[in-house]
C-alpha positions in Angstrom: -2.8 5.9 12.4 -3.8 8.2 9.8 -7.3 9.4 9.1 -8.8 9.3 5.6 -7.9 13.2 5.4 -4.9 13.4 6.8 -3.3 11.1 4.7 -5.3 12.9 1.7 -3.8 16.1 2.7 -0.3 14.8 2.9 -0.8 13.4 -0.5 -2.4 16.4 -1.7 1.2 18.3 -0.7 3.7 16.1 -2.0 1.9 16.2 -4.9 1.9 20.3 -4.6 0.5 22.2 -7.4 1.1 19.2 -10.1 -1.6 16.9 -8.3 -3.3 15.8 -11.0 -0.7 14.8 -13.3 0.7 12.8 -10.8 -2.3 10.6 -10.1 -2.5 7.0 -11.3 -2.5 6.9 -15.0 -6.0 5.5 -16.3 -4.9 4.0 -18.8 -3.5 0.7 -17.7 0.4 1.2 -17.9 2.8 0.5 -15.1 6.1 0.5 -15.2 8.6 -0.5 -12.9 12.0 1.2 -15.0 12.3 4.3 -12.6 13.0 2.7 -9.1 14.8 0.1 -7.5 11.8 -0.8 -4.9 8.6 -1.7 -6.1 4.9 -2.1 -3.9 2.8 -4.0 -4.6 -0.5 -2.2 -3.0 -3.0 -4.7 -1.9 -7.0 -2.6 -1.9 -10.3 -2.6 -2.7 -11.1 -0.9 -5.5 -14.1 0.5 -3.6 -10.8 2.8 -2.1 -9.7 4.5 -5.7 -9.0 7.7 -4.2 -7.1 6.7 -1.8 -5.2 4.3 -4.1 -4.3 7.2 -5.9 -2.8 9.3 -2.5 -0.9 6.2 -1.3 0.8 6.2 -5.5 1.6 10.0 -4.6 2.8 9.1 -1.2 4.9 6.1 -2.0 6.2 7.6 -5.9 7.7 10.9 -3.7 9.6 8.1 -1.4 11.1 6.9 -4.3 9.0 3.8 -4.6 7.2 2.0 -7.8 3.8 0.8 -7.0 1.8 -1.6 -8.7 -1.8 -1.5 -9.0 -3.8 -4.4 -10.6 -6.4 -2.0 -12.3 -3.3 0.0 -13.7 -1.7 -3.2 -15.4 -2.5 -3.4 -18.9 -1.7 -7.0 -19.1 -4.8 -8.0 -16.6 -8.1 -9.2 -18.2 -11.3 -6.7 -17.9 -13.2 -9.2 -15.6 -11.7 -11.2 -12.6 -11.6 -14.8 -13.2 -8.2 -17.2 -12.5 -6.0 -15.8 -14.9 -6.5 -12.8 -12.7 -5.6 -14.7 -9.6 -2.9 -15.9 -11.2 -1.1 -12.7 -12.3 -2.1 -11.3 -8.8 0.0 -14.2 -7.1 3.0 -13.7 -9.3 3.1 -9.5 -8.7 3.4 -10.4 -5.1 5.3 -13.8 -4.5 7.9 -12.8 -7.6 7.3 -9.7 -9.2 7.2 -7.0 -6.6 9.4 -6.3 -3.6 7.3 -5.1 -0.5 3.6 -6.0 -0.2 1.3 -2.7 1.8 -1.9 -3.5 2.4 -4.4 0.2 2.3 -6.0 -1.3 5.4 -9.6 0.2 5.1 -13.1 -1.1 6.3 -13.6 -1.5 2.6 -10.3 -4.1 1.8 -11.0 -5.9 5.5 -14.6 -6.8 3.8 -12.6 -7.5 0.4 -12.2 -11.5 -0.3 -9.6 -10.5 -2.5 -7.7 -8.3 0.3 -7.7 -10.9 2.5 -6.7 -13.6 -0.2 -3.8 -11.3 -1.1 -2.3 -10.9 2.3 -2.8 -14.7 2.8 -0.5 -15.1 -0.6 2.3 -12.8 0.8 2.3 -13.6 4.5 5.2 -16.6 3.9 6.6 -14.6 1.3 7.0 -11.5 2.8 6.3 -11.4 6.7 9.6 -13.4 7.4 11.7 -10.9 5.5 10.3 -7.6 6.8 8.8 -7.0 3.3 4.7 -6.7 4.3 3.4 -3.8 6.3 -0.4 -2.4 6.8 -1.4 1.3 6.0 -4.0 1.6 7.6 -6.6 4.7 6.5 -9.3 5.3 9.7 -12.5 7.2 9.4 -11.6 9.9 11.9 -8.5 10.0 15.1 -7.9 6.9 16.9 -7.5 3.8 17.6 -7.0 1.6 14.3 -7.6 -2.4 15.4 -8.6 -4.2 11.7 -9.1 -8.0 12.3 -7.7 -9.4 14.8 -5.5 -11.4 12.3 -3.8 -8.0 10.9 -2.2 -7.6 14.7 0.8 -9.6 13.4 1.7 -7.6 11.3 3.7 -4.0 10.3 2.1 -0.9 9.9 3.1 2.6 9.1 2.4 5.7 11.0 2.9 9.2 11.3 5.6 10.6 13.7 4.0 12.2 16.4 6.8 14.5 16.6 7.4 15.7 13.5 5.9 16.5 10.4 6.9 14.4 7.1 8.6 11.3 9.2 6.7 7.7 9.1 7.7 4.8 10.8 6.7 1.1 10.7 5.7 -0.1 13.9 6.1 -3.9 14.7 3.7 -5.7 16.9 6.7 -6.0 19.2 6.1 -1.9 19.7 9.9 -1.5 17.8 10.0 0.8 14.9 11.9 1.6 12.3 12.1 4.7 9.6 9.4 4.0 6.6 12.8 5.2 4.2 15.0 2.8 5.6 12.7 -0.3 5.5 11.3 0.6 2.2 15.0 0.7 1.0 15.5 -2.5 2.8 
């Protein structure tokens, strides 16, 4: 799993000297015209920061993400248009569905509500996955429901290669699977 700073730090250097300006635009824009994959990234906005390392993280894989609070489209204050909108980003919309697996989005209600939308969608064609951020090193469990899924991980090997790893302990390059 990655700890909180070591996936900061990676962010921090893919993002090199330009960090700033690559950092999720606050002014409600996304757009999807620049890549052929797009993430929808399921968090708790209690999580900004690392919202913004995980759009520096996935943008130099090549990826699009989407981030509700970055949509221009989505009303100022939850309610069921909201819900709504959320749905259609991750059933229709949006091609792979991460979940930033903190202790903040395990406590979310909307977290949980959006991995309970893409599970049909997504789990049976290898298109959800968990990233799951830990205070410090080691073991990373989330609720107990989150075991069926994907997550990603750090090589232990070598630096700059991720991997998804499947409940059934096979892997697979992050590259490849976000490609797929």
């Amino acid at each position: 799993m990655f700890s909180k700073n070591r996936f900061e730090s990676i962010a921090r250097q893919k993002s090199a000297s330009n960090y700033t300006s690559t950092i999720l635009n606050e002014n409600r824009k996304f757009s999807r015209s620049a890549s052929t994959t797009s993430i929808f990234l399921s968090h708790s906005h209690k999580d900004k920061e690392f919202v913004k390392f995980a759009k520096v993280f996935f943008e130099n894989l090549g990826m699009n993400i989407y981030v509700d609070w970055a949509d221009e489209t989505m009303p100022e204050s939850t309610n069921g248009i909201t819900a709504q909108k959320i749905k259609n980003q991750i059933i229709s919309v949006n091609d792979k569905f991460i979940l930033l697996a903190t202790n903040e989005a395990l406590a979310s209600r909307w977290c949980n509500w959006e991995v309970g939308i893409a599970d049909p969608f997504k789990l049976p064609n290898d298109k959800i996955a968990l990233l799951p951020l830990i205070e410090t090193s080691g073991a990373w469990n989330g609720n107990e429901y989150l075991q069926i899924y994907p997550y990603i991980k750090e090589s232990l090997t070598s630096t700059g290669e991720y991997y998804i790893w499947y409940p059934n302990s096979n892997c697979k390059n992050l590259k490849t699977w976000l490609k797929g």
